[in-house]
N, C-alpha and C positions, 0 to 999 in steps of 0.2 A: 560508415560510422553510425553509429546506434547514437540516438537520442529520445530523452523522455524528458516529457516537460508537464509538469503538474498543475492543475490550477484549481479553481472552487474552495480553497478556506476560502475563513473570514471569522467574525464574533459574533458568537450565536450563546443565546442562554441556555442553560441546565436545560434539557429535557428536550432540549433543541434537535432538529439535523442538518446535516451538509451531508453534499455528494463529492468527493474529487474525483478528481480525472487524471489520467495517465496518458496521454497524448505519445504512442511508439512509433520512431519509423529508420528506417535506417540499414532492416535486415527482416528476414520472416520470421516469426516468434514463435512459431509452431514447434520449437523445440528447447524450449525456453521454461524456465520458473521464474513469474513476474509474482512480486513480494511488494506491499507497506510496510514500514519501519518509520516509528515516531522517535522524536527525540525533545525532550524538554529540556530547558536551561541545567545544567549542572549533573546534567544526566547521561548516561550512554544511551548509543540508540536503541531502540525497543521494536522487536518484533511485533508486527500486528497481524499480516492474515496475506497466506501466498494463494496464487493459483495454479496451477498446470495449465498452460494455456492450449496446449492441444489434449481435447478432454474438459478442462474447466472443473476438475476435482478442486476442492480446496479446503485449507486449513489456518484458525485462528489464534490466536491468541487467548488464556483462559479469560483475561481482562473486558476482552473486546465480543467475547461470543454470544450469542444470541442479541446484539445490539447493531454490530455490525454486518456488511455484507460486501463480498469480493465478488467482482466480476469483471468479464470482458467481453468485447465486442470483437470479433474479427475481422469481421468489413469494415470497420474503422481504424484498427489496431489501436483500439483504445483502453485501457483499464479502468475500472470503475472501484469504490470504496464509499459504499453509503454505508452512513454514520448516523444511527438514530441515539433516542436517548442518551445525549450528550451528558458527560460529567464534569464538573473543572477539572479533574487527574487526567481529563482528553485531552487538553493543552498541551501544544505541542511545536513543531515542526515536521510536517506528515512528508516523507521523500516516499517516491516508488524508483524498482531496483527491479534488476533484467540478469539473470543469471543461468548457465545451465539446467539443464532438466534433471540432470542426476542429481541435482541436489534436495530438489525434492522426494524422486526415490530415496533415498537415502537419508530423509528424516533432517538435513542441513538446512531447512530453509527458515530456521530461526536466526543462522551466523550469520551477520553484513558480510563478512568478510568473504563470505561466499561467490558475495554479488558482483556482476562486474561493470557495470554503469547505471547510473545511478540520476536521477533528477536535481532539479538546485532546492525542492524542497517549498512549500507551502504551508504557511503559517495557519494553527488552529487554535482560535481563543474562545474557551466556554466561561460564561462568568456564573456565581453563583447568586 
């Protein structure tokens, strides 16, 4: 049984950073597309920025590029998501999501619906 457990929000001012974390264990990720997706009140979920985890290629959102940064750790099976120069529109609910590889081939790794387990989600509050 695959599990991801998210942690590191919190309230952080405009210009601010956080890091989360992606805490994986439950299967070998090495053939996997590990993905952030925000969701804010009233909103559908939002792509943010996947990796390839065997490889570590990766891809952002136009939102979030050059500000943000994906990464993983393999001897930890952990995912990372540093977040600099925070904006209030970063507000959020930040989940990370564990889905086949071919969905990254294949240019899918914007669709949740893609993904097939998913974290309970981390709250991200920027104030202005």
């Amino acid at each position: 049984q695959v599990q991801l457990v998210e942690s590191g929000g919190g309230l952080v001012q405009a210009g601010g950073s956080l890091r989360l974390s992606c805490a994986a264990s439950g299967r070998t990720f090495s053939s996997y597309t590990m993905g952030w997706f925000r969701q804010a009140p009233g909103k559908e979920r939002e792509f943010v920025a996947a990796v390839r985890w065997s490889g570590g290629t990766t891809v952002y959102a136009d939102s979030v590029k050059g500000r943000f940064t994906i990464s993983r750790d393999n001897a930890k099976t952990t995912m990372y998501l540093q977040m600099n120069s925070l904006k209030p529109e970063d507000t959020a609910v930040y989940y990370c999501a564990a889905g086949p590889i071919n969905i990254y081939y294949s240019g899918r790794y914007y669709d949740p619906r893609r993904y097939d387990y998913w974290g309970q989600g981390t709250q991200v509050t920027v104030s202005s």
